[in-house]
N, C-alpha and C positions, 0 to 999 in steps of 0.2 A: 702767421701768414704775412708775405710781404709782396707784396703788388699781386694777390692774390697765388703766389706761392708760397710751401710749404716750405719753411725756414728751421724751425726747429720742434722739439719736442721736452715739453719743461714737463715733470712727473712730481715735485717736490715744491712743495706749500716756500713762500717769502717774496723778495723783491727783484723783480726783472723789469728790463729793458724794452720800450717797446717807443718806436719813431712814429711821431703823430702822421696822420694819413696818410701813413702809408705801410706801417703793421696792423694786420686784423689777430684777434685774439679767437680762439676758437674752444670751449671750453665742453672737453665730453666727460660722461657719469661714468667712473671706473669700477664703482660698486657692481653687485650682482642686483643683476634685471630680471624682472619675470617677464614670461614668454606664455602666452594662453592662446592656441592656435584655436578659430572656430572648431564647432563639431564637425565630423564629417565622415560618408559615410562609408568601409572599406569592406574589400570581400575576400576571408580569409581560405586558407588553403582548403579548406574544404566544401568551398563552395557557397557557404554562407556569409550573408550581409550584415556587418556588424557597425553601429555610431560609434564611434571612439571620441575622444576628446581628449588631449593631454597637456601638460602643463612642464613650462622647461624653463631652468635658468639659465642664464650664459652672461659673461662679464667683455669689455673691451680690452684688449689687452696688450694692443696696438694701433693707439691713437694717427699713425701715420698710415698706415696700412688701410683703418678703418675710414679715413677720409677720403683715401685713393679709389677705395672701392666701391661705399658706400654713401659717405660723407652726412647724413641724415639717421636720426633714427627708425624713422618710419619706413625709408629703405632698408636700413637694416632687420628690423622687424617682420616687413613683407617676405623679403629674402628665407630667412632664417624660419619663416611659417613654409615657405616651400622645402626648405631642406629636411626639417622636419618629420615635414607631412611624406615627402616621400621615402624617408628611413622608414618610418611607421608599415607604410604602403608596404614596403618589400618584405620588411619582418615579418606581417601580419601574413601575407600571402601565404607563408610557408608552414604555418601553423595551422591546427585546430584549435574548435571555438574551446573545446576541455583544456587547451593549452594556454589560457587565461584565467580559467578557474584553479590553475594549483600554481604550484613555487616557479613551474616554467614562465610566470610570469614577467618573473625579475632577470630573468634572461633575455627575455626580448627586449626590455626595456635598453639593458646593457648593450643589447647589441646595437639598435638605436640610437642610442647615445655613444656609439664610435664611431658609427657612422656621420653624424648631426659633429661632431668635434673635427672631424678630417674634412667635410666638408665646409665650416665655417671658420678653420684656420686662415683660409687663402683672403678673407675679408676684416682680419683682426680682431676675431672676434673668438673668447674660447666657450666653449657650451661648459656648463659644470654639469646639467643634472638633467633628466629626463623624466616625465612620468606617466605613466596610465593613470586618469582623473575619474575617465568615465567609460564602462564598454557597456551600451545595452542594445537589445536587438531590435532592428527598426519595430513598429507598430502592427503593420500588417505581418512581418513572421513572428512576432511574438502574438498572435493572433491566431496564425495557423497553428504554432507549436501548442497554443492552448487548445485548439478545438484536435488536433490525433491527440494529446497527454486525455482529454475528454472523450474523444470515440475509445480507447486501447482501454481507460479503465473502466466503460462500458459495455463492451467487450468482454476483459475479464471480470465483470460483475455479473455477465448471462452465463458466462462459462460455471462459475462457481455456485448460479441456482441451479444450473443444469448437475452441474453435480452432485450439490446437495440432496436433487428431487432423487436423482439414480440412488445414492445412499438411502433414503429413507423410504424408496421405493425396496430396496433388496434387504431393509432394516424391517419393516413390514410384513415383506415374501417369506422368510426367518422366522416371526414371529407368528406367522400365522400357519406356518409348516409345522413347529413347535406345540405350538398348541392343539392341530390334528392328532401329532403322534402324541402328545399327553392325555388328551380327551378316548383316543381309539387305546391308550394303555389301560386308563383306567375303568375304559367300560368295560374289558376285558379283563382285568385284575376282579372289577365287581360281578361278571358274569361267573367268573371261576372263583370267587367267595359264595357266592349265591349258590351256585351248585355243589359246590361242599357243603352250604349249609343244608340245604336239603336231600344231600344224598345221608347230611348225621342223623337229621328228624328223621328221615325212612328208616335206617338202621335203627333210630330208639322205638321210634313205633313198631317197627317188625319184632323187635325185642321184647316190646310192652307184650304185644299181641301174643307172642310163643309163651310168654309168663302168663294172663290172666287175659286169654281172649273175648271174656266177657266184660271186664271193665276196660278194656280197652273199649268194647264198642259203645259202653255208657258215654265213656271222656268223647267219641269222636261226634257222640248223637246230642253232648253236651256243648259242643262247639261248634256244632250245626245251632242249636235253638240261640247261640249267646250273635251268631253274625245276622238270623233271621230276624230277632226280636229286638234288632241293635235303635231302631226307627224310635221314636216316642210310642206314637202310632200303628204300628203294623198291621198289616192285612193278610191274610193267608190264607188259600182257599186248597185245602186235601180232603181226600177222600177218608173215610174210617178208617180204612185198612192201613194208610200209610205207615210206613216206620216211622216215621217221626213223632207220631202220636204214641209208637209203642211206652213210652214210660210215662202217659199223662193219664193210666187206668183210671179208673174211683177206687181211691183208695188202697188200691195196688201196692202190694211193697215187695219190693225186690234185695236182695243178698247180695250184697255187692262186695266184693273182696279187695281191698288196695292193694 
């Protein structure tokens, strides 16, 4: 600088020339700089409020340019947080919040970062790099989205007792249907055993009887006195005459043929 104009432009380390009071030296970082713009908070295409925070390099890369424009880092810095912020802003607008969570992310980055480079040319400044640091959902919707993710899977948590009970209401109904018609088979299977069996004992006793209708009536007067006299105890009050008495004579003996 010489009488506070911009005189020349020295890029290359050694010995130069400079006239006492009256050149100023002005010495800018050509290296790459970090750029860390506050959080802040942006509403994406779909209507949702998201914190974002991003992180960006950019290097000087016209010392003459950079002084005419900006002359200061801290102007440059402020600057360069607005350009930034609103590449971000306009990318983000046009997305969904799913469009952060997969590889479309590195698209918008990119596209950010053409933007943030076309706009910070005109002040000597070239951006190299862009990045998504931090995207989370402010507090209060990440609050709501927990308490629907909270009602929806209590919801389907009543849905699927509900349907359980119907299952094991109609698992039940089945099982108890089943067992009617097993129980009404089997009385019926035993009602129609039992009547065969008693229609063979008539048939063998009618048979007994056409053979030796007298021992026949001995065995039936036999198993009259063996169900009477079944008690320890028994009591029986007949008359003389009774049949039952006929084979208890004194002494009595009867011919009984098998």
């Amino acid at each position: 600088m010489r009488l506070c104009k911009p005189v020349d432009v020295e890029r290359k380390p050694g010995l130069h020339t400079k006239l006492p009071l009256i050149d100023t030296v002005i010495f800018y970082d050509t290296r790459l700089l970090p750029l860390e713009p506050p959080l802040e908070q942006i509403i994406l295409g779909d209507q949702k409020r998201l914190e974002v925070q991003v992180y960006a390099r950019y290097q000087i890369t016209d010392p003459l340019l950079y002084y005419q424009s900006v002359r200061t880092s801290e102007q440059a810095r402020s600057q360069l947080t607005q350009i930034v912020s609103s590449a971000l802003r306009r990318a983000l607008g046009q997305v969904m919040l799913t469009a952060l969570l997969s590889e479309e992310r590195r698209h918008i980055t990119d596209i950010v970062l053409q933007e943030a480079i076309a706009k910070a040319q005109p002040l000597g400044i070239t951006v190299a790099d862009v990045r998504i640091r931090r995207a989370d959902l402010p507090p209060e919707t990440s609050q709501a989205i927990y308490d629907r993710m909270k009602s929806e899977r209590q919801r389907q948590a009543k849905e699927l007792r509900a349907q359980g009970f119907e299952w094991a209401q109609q698992i039940q109904s089945r099982a108890d249907r089943d067992r009617t018609v097993i129980l009404s088979q089997a009385q019926r299977q035993s009602l129609t055993t039992r009547g065969q069996g008693d229609a063979e004992a008539n048939r063998i006793y009618a048979q007994a009887f056409g053979r030796d209708p007298k021992f026949f009536e001995f065995y039936r007067a036999m198993q009259t006195y063996r169900q009477a006299l079944a008690d320890a105890n028994p009591t029986l009050v007949l008359s003389p005459s009774s049949e039952l008495l006929k084979y208890f004579g004194s002494g009595a003996t009867r011919e009984v043929r098998p």
